[in-house]
N, C-alpha and C positions, 0 to 999 in steps of 0.2 A: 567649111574648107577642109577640114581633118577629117569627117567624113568621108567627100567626095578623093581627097589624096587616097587614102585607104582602098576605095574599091575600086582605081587606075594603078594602084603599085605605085604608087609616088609619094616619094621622102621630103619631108617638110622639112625645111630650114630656119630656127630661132636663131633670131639676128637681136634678142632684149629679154636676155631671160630678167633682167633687173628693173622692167620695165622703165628704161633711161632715167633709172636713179631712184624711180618710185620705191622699189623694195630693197632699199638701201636706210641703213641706220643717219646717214647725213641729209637723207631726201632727196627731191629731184632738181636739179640747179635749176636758177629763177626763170629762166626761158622756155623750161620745159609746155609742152602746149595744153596739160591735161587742167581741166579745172578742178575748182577748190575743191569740191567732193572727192575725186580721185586722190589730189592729194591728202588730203583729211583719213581716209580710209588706209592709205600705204603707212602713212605716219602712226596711227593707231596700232596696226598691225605689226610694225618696226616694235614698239612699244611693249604689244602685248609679249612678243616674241622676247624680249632682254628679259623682262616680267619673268620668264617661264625659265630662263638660263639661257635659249636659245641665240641666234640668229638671221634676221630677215633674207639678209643676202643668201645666209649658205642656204636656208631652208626652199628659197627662191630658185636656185640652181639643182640643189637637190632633183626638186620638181622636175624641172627644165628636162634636166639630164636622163634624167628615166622617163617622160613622157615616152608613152607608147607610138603618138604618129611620131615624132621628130627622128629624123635621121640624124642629125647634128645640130647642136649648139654654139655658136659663134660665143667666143664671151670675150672681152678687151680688158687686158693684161698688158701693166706698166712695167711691173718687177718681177725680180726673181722670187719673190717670194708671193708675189700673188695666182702667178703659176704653181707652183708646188701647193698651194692651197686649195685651187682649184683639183688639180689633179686627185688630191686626199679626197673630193665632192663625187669622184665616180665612185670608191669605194662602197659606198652605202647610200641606200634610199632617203628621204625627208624622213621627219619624224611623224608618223601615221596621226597621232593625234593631236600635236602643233600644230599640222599640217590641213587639220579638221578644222581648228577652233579660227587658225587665219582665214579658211578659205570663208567660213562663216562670218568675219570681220569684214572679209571684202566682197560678199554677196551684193550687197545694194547696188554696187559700182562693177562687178563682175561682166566682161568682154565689153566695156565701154571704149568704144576708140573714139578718133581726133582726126581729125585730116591730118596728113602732111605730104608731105612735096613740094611741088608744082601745082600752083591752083588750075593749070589748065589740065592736068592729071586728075582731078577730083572727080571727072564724069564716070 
């Protein structure tokens, strides 16, 4: 997809940089559709991340934000202060080697998707 956007001049929209909750320090609420392994792998990576000083979230956004195809990043904001957070997140890049040792935590599970929608949308 990021590819093909690329060589049409077409800006990609992330609508989960947090993958709905996955790369979040509370995890992904119980309804979420991804299975155990996906979640085992975010959880891990939340982990390693506090481990190291860090943050799964910002690190997550970080990413998000500077990806080279994304045009924008949607991100959902309660408070005032989770805005002004977010905004301090364009400042600077992830952190290059956090950024290593996660992506290598979640290699096993790396671009695993799930259906969703409309099951008649599935085809």
């Amino acid at each position: 997809m990021t590819e093909f956007a690329r060589e049409h001049g077409i800006g990609l929209i992330n609508a989960s940089g947090l993958c709905m909750g996955l790369l979040t320090e509370q995890g992904p609420p119980d309804w979420h559709p991804a299975p155990p392994e996906v979640r085992e792998a975010g959880r891990k990576a939340a982990v390693f991340c506090r481990e190291q000083g860090g943050d799964i979230s910002e690190l997550a956004l970080r990413f998000a934000l500077r990806h080279p195809f994304v045009s924008s990043t949607l991100i959902g904001i309660a408070t005032r202060r989770q805005a002004e957070t977010s905004l301090k997140l364009l400042q600077d890049g992830p952190d290059r080697a956090l950024l290593a040792e996660v992506e290598t935590i979640l290699a096993p599970v790396f671009n695993y998707s799930w259906p969703s929608g409309r099951p008649e949308n599935q085809e």
